[in-house]
PAZAPA-4460 file (N, C-alpha, C; in steps of 0.05 Angstrom, whole numbers, plus 32768, in hexadecimal, padded with zeros to 4 digits):
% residues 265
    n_x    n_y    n_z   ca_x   ca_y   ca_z    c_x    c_y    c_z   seq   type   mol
   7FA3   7C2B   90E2   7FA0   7C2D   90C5   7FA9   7C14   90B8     1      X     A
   7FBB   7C0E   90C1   7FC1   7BE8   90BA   7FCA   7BD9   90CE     2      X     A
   7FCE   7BC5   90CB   7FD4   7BB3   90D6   7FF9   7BA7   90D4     3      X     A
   8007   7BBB   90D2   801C   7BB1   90D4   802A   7BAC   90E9     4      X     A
   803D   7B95   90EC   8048   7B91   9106   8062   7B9E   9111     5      X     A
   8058   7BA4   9127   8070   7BB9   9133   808F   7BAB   913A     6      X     A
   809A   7B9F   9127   80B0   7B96   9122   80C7   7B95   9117     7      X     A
   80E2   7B8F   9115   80F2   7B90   9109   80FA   7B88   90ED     8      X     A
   80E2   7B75   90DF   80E4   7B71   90CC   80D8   7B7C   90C1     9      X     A
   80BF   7B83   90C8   80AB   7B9E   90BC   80BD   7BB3   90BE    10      X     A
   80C9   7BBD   90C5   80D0   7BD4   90CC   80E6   7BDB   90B7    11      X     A
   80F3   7BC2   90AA   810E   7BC2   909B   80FE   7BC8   907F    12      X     A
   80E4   7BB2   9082   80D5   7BC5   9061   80D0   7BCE   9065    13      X     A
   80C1   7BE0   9075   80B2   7BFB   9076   80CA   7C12   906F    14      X     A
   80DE   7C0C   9078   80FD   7C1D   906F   80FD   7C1A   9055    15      X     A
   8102   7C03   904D   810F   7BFE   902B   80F0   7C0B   901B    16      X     A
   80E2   7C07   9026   80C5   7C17   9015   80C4   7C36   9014    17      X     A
   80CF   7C3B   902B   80D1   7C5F   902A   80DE   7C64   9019    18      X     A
   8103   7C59   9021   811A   7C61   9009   8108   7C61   8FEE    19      X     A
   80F8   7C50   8FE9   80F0   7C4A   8FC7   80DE   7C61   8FBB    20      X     A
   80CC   7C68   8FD9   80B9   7C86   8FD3   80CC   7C98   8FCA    21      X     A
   80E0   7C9B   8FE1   80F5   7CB7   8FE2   80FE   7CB2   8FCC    22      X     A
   810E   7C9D   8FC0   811C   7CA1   8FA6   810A   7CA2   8F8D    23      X     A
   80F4   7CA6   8F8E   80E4   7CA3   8F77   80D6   7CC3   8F78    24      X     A
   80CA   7CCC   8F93   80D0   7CE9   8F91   80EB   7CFA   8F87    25      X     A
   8103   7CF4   8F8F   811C   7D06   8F8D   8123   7D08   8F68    26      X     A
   8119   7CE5   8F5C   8113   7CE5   8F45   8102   7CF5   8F31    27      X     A
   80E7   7CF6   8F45   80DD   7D09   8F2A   80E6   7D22   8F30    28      X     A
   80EB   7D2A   8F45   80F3   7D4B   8F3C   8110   7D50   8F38    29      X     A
   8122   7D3C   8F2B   813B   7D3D   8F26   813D   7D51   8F12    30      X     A
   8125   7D55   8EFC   8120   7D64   8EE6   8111   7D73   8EEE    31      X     A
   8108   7D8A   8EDF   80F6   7DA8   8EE6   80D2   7D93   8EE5    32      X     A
   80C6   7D8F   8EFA   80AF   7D88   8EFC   809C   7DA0   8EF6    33      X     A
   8082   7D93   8EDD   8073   7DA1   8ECF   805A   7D92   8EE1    34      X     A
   8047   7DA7   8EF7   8031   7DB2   8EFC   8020   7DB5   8EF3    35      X     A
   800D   7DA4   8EED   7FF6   7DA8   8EDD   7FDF   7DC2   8EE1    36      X     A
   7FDC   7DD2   8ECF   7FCA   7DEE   8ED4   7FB2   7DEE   8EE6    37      X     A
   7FA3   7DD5   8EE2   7F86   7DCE   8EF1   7F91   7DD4   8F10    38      X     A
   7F8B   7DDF   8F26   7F84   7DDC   8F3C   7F9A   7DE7   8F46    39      X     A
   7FAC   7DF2   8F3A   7FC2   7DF8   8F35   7FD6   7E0B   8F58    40      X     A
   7FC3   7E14   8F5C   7FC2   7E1D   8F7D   7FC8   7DFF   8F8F    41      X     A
   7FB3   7DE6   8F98   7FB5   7DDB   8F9C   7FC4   7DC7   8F9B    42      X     A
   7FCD   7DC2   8F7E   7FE3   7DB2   8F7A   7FFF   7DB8   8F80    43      X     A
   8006   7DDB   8F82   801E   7DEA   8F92   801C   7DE5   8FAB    44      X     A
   8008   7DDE   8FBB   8004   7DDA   8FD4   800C   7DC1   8FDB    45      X     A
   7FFA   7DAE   8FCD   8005   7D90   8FD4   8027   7D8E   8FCB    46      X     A
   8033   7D91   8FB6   8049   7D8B   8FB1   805D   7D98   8FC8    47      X     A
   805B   7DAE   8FD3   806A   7DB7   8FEC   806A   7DA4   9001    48      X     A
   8055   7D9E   9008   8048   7D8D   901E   8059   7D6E   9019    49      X     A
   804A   7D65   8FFD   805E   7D4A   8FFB   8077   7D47   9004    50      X     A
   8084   7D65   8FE9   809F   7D66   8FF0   80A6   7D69   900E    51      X     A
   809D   7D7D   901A   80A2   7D73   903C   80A2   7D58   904C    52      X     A
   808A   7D4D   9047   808A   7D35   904A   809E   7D27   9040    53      X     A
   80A8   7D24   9037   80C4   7D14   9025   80DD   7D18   9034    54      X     A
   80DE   7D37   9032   80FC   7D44   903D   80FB   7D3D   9053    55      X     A
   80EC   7D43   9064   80E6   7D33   9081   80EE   7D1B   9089    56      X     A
   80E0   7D06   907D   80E1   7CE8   907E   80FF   7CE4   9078    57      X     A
   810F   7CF0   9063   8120   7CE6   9069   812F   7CF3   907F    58      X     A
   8131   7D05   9088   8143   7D0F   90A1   8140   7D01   90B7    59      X     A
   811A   7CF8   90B4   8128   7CE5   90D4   812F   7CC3   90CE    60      X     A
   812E   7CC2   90B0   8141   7C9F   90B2   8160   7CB2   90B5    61      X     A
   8166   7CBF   90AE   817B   7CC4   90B6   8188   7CC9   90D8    62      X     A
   817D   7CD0   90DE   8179   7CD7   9101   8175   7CBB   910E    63      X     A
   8160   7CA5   90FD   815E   7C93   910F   8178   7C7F   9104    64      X     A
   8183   7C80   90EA   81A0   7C79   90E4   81B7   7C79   90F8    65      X     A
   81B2   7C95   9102   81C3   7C99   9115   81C1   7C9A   9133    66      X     A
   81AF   7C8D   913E   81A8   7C88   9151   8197   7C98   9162    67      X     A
   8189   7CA9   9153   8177   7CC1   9163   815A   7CA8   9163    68      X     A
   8148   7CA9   917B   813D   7CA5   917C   8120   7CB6   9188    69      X     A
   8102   7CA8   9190   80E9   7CB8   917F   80EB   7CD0   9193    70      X     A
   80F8   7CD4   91AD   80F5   7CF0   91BB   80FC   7D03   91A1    71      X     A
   811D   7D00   9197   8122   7D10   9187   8115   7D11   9165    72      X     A
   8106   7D04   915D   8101   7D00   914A   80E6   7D0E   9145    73      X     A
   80DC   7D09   915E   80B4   7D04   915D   80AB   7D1F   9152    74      X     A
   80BB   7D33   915A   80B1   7D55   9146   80AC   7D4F   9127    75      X     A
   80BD   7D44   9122   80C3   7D3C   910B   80AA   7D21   90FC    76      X     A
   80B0   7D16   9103   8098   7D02   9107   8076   7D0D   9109    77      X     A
   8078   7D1A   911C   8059   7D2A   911B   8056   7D34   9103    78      X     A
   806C   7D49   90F6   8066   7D5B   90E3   805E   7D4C   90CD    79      X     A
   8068   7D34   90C9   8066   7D21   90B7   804B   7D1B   90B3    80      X     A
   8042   7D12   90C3   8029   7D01   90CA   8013   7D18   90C7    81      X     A
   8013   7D2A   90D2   8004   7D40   90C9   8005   7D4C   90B3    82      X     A
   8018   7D4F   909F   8017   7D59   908D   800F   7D40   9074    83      X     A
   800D   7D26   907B   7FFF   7D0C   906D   7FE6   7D11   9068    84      X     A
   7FD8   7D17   9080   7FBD   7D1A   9079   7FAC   7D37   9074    85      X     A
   7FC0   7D44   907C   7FBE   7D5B   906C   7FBC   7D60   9052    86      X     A
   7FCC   7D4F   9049   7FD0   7D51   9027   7FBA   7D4A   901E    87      X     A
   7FAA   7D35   9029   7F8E   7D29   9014   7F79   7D3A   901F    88      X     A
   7F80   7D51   9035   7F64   7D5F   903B   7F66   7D72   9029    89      X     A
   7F86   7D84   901F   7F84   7D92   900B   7F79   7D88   8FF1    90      X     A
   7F80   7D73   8FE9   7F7C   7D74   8FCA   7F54   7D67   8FCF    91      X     A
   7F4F   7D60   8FE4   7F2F   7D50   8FEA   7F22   7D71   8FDD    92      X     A
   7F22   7D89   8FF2   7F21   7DA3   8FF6   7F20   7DB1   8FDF    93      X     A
   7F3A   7DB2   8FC9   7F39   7DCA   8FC2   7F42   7DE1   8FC7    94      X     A
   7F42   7DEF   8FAD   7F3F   7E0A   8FAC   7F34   7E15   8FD0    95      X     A
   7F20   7E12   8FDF   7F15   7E1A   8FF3   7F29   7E0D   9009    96      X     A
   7F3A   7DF4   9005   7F53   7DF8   9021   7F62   7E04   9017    97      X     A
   7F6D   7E07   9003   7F87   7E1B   8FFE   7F79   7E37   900B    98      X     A
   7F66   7E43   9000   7F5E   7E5B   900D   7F5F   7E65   9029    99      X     A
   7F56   7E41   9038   7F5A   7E3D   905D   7F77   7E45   9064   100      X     A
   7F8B   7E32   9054   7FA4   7E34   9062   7FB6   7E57   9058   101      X     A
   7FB0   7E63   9042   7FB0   7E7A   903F   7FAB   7E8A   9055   102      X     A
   7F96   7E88   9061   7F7B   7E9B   9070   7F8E   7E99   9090   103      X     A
   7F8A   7E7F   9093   7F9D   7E78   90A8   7FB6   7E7A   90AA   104      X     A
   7FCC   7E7C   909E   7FE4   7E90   909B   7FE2   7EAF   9098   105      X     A
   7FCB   7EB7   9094   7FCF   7EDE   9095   7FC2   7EDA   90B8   106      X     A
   7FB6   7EC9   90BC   7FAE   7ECB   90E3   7FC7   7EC6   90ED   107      X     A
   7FD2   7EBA   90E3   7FEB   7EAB   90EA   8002   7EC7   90F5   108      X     A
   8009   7ED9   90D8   8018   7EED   90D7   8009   7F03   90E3   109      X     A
   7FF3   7F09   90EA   7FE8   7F1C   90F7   7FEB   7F0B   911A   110      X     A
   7FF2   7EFE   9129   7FF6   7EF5   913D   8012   7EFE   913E   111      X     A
   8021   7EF9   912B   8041   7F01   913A   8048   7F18   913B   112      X     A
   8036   7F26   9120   8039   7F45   9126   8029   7F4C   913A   113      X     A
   801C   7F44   914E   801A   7F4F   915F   802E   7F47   9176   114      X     A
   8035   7F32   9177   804A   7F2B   9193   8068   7F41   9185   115      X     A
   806B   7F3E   916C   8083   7F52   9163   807D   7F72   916F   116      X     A
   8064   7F70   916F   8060   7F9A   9179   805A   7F93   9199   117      X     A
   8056   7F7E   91A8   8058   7F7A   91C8   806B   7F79   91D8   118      X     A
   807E   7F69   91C1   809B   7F65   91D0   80B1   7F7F   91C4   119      X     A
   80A8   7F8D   91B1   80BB   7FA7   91B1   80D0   7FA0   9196   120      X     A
   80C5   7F8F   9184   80DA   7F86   916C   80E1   7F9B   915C   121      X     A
   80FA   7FA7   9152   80F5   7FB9   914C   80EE   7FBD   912C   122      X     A
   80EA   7F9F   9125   80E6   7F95   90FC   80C1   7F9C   9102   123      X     A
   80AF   7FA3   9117   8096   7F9C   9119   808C   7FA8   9110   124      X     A
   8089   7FCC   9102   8082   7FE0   90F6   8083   7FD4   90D2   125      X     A
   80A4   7FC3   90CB   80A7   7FC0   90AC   8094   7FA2   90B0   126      X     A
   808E   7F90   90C4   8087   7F77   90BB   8060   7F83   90BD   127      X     A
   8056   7F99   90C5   803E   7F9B   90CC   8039   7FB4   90B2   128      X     A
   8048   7FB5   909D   804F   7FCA   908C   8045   7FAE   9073   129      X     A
   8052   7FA0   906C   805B   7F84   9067   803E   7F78   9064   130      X     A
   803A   7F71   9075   801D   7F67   9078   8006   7F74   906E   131      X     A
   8003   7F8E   9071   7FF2   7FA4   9068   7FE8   7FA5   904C   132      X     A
   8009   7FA5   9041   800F   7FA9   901D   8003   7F87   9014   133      X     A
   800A   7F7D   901C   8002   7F58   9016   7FE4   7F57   9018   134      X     A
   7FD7   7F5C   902E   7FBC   7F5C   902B   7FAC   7F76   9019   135      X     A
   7FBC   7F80   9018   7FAD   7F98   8FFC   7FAA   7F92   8FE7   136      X     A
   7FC7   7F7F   8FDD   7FC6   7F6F   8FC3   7FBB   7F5F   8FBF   137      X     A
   7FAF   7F48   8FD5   7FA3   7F33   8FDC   7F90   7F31   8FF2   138      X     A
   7F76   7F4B   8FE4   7F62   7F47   8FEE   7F4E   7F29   8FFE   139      X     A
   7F45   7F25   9013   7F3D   7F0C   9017   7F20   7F0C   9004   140      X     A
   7F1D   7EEF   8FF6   7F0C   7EF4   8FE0   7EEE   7EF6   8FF2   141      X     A
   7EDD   7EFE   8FE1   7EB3   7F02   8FEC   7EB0   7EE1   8FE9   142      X     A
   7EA8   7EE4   8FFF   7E9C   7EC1   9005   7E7E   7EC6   9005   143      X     A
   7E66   7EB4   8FF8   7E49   7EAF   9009   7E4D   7EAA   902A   144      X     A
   7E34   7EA6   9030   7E31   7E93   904A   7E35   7E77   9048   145      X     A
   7E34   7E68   9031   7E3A   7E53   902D   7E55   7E4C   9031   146      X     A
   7E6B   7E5C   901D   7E86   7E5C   9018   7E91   7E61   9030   147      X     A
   7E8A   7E7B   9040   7E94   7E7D   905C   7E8E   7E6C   9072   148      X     A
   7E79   7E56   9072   7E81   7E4A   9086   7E8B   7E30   907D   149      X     A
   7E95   7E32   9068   7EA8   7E12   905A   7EC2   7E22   9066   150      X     A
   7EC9   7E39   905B   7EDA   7E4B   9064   7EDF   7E46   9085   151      X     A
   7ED7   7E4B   908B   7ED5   7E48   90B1   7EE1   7E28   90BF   152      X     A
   7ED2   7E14   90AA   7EDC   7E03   90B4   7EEF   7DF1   90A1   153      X     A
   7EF5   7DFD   9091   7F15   7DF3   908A   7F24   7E05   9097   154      X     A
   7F30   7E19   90A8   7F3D   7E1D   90B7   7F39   7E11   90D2   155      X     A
   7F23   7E0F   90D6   7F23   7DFF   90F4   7F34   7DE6   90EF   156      X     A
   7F2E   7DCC   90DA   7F41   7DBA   90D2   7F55   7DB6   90D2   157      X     A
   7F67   7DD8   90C4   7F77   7DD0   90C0   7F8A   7DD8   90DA   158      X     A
   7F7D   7DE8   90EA   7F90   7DE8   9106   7F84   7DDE   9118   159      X     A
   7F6F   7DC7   9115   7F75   7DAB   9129   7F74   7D94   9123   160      X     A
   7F8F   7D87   9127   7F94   7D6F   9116   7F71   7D5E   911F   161      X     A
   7F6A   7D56   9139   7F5E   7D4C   913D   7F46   7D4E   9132   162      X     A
   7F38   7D65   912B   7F26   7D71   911A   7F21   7D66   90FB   163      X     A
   7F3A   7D65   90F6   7F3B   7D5C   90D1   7F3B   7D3D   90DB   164      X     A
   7F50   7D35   90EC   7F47   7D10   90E4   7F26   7D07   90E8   165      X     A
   7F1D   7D1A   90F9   7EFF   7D0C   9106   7EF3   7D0E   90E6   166      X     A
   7EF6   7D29   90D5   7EE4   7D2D   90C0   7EEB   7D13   90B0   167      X     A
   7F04   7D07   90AD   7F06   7CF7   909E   7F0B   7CDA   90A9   168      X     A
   7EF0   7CDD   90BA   7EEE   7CB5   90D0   7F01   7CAD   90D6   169      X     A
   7F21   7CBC   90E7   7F36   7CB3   90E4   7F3B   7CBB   9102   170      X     A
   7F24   7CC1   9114   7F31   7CCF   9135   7F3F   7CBB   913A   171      X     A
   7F3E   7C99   912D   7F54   7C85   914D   7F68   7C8B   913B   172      X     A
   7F76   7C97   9131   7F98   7CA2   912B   7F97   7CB8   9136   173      X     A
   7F8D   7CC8   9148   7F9C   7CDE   9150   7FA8   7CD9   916A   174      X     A
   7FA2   7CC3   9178   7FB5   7CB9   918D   7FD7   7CC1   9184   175      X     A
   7FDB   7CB0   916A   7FF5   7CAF   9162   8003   7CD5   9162   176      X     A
   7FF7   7CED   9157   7FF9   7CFB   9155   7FF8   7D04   9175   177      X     A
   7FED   7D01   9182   7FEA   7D09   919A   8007   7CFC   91B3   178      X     A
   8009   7CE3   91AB   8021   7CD5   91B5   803D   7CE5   91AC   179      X     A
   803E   7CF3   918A   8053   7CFE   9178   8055   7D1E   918B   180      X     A
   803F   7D28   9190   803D   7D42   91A2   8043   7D3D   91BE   181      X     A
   8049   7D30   91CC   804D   7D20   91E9   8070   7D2B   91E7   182      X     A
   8078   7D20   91CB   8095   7D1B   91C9   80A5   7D32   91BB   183      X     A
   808A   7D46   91B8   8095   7D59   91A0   809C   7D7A   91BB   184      X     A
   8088   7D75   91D9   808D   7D8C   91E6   8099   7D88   91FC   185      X     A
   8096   7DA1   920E   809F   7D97   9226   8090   7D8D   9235   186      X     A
   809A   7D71   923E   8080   7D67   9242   8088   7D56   925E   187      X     A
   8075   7D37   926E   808C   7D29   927E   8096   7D12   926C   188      X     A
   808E   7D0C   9250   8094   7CFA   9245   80B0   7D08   9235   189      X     A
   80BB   7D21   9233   80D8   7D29   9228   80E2   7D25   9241   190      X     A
   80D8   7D33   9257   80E9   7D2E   9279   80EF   7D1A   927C   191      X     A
   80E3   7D02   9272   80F0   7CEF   927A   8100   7CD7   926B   192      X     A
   8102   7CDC   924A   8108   7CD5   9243   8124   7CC7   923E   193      X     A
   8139   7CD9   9249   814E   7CD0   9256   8156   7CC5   9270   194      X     A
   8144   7CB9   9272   8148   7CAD   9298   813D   7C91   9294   195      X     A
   813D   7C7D   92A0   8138   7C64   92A2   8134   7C62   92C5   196      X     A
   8125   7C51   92CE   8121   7C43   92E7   8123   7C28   92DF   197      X     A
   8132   7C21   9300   813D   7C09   9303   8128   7BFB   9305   198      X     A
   811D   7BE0   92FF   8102   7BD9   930B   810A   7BC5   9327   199      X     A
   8121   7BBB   9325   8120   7BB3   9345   811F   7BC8   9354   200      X     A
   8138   7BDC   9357   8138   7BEB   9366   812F   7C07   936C   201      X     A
   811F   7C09   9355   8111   7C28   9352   8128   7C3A   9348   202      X     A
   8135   7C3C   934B   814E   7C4B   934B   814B   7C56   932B   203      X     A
   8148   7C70   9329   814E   7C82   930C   816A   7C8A   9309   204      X     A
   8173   7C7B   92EF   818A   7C83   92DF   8186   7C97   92C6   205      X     A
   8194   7CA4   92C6   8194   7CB1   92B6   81A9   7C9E   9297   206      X     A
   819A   7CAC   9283   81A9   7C9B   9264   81B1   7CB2   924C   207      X     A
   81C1   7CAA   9247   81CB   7CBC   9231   81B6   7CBD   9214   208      X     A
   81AD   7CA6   920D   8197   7CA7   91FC   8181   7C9A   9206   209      X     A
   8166   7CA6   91F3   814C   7CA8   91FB   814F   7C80   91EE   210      X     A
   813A   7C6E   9201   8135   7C5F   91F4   812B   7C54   91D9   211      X     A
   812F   7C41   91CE   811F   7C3B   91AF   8103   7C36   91B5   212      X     A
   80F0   7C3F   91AE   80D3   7C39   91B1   80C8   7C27   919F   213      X     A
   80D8   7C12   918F   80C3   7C08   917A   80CB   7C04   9163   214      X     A
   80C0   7C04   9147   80C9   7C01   9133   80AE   7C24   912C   215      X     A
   809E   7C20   913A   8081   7C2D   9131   808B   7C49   911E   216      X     A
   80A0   7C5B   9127   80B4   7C70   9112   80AF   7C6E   90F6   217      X     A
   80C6   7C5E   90F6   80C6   7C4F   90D8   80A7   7C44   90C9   218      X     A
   809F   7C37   90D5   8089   7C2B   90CC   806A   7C45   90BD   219      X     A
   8068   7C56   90D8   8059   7C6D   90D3   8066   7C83   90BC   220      X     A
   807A   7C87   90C0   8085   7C93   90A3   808B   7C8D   9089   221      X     A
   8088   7C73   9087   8083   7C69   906E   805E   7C62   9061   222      X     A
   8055   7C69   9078   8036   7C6E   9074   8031   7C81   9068   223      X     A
   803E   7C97   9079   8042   7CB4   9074   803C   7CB6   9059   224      X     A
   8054   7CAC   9052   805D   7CB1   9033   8056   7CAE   901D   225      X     A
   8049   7C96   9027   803B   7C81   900E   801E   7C90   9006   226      X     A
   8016   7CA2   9025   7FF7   7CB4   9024   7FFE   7CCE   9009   227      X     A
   8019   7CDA   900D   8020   7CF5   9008   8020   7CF0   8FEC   228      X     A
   8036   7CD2   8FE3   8033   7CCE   8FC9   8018   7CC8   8FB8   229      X     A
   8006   7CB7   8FC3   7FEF   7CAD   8FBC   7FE4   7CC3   8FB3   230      X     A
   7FDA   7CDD   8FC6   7FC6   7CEC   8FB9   7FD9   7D03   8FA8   231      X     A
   7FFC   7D09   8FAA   8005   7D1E   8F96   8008   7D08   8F80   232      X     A
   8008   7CFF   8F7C   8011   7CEE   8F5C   8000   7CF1   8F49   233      X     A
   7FE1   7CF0   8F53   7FCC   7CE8   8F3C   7FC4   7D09   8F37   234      X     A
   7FE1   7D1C   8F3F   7FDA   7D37   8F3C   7FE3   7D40   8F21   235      X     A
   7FFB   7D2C   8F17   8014   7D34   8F0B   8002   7D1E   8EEA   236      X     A
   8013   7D25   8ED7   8014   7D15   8EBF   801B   7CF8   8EC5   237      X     A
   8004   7CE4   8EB2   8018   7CCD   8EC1   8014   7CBC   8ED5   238      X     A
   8011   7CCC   8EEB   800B   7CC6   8F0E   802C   7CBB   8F0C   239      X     A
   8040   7CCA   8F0D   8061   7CBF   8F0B   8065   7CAE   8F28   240      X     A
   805A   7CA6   8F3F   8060   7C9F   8F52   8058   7C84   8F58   241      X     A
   803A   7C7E   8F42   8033   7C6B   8F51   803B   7C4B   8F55   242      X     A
   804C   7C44   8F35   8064   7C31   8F3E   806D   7C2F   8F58   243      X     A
   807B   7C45   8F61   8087   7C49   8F7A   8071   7C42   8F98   244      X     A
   8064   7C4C   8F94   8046   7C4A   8FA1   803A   7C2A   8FB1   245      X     A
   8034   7C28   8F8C   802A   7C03   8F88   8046   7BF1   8F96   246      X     A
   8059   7BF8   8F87   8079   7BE6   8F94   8077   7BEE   8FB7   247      X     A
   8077   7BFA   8FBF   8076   7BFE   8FE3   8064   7BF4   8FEE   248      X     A
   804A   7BF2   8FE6   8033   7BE7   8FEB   8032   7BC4   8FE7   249      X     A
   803A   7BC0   8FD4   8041   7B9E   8FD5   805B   7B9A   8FE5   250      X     A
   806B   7BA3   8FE9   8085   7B9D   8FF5   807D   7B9E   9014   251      X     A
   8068   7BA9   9019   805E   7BA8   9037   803E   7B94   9039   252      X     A
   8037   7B8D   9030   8024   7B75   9026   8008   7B8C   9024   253      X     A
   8008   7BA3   9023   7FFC   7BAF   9024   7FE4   7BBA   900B   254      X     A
   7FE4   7BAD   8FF6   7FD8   7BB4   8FDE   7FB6   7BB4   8FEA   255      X     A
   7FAD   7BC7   8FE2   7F8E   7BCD   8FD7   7F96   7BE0   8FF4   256      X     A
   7F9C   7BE1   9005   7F9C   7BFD   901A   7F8C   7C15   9012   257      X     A
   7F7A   7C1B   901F   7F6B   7C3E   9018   7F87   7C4C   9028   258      X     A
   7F90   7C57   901E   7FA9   7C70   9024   7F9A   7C7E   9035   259      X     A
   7F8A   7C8C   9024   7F7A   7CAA   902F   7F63   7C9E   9035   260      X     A
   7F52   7CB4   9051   7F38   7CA8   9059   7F21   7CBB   9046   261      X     A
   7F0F   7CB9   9046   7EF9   7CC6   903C   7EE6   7CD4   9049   262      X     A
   7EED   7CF8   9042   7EDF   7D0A   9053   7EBC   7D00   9057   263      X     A
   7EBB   7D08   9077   7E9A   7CFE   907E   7E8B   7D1B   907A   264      X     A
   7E7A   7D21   9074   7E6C   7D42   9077   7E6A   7D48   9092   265      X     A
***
């Protein structure tokens, strides 16, 4: 997505650029933030998401402050990165992804109530009680054939990362996401994370911490951020962020950057 270099000096602005997002987020909602009525679903959506995105980013400068490095971080990191481009598929979308990610959370809760009545929980009668009353009040709305298969495949999207970047000409980044999932399970890249080989002697030591991989952390989360702010700002009165925005973007030589890619049909 750019061209920045995987370095230590990059890496120190790509830091001081986040801090400037994060403090310019923590700023506007220091006061009761007013939501504009238009789209008003969607814009509750993205602002969670941002805000995630935010709260996130900073937990792992803090983690990488303290010497945690990307084994322990990369959950964290994934969620990031996925919930970046997430944000511009919601607000691209519409009214019709909010509906997806809705649709896909009652599949979601109808999956656990069933492993809750398999494994013998004994909350599985009040949570399948729960569920019942929720979808009574919140009939799923009458779709055409048209609507239902837009329907169909904004949930496919939204539960495969790889799925949404292809729609939006973006498949060579899902390596990165795919490298962030390497480090996020059990996997042989967590197995081995703590161990080093000798290269003269073959010999595996074991290490108390996972090696530093890079500056690429830092660097990718300040991408992150700059995506989450780009498309929530021009939601709000104002666009309150984009000072903050424009300032991170020159401070990384990065001005005229497309943030977000542009959905393909």
């Amino acid at each position: 997505m750019t061209k920045l270099a995987d370095d230590a000096e990059t890496a120190e602005r790509a830091r001081a650029a986040a801090k400037l997002l994060l403090q310019a987020g923590d700023k506007l909602i220091a006061s009761p933030l007013s939501l504009p009525p238009q789209n008003y679903k969607v814009v509750l959506g993205v602002y969670s998401w941002w805000r995630l995105v935010n709260r996130t980013s900073a937990a792992v400068l803090l983690l990488l402050d303290n010497g945690y490095t990307a084994p322990e971080v990369a959950p964290l990191m994934r969620n990031i990165f996925n919930h970046a481009y997430a944000i511009n598929w919601l607000v691209d979308n519409g009214e019709a992804a909010v509906d997806a990610v809705v649709s896909v959370g009652s599949d979601e809760q109808q999956s656990l109530q069933g492993w809750l009545e398999r494994t013998g929980w004994a909350i599985a009668a009040q949570y399948r009680a729960e569920i019942d009353a929720h979808k009574a009040a919140n009939p799923e709305p009458v779709r055409d054939a048209t609507a239902e298969a837009l329907h169909k495949r904004l949930k496919s999207e939204l539960g495969n990362v790889s799925l949404m970047l292809e729609r939006y000409s973006s498949a060579d980044i899902y390596p990165v996401y795919k490298l962030l999932s390497g480090l996020s399970h059990t996997s042989v890249q967590t197995a081995s994370a703590y161990l080093e080989q000798d290269s003269s002697s073959g010999e595996v030591q074991i290490r108390s911490t996972a090696p530093q991989l890079g500056y690429a952390d830092v660097i990718q989360l300040t991408i992150a951020l700059l995506q989450a702010a780009h498309v929530f700002s021009p939601l709000l009165d104002g666009d309150p962020l984009r000072a903050a925005v424009d300032q991170a973007l020159a401070s990384l030589g990065l001005e005229g950057l497309d943030l977000v890619p542009t959905r393909t049909p």
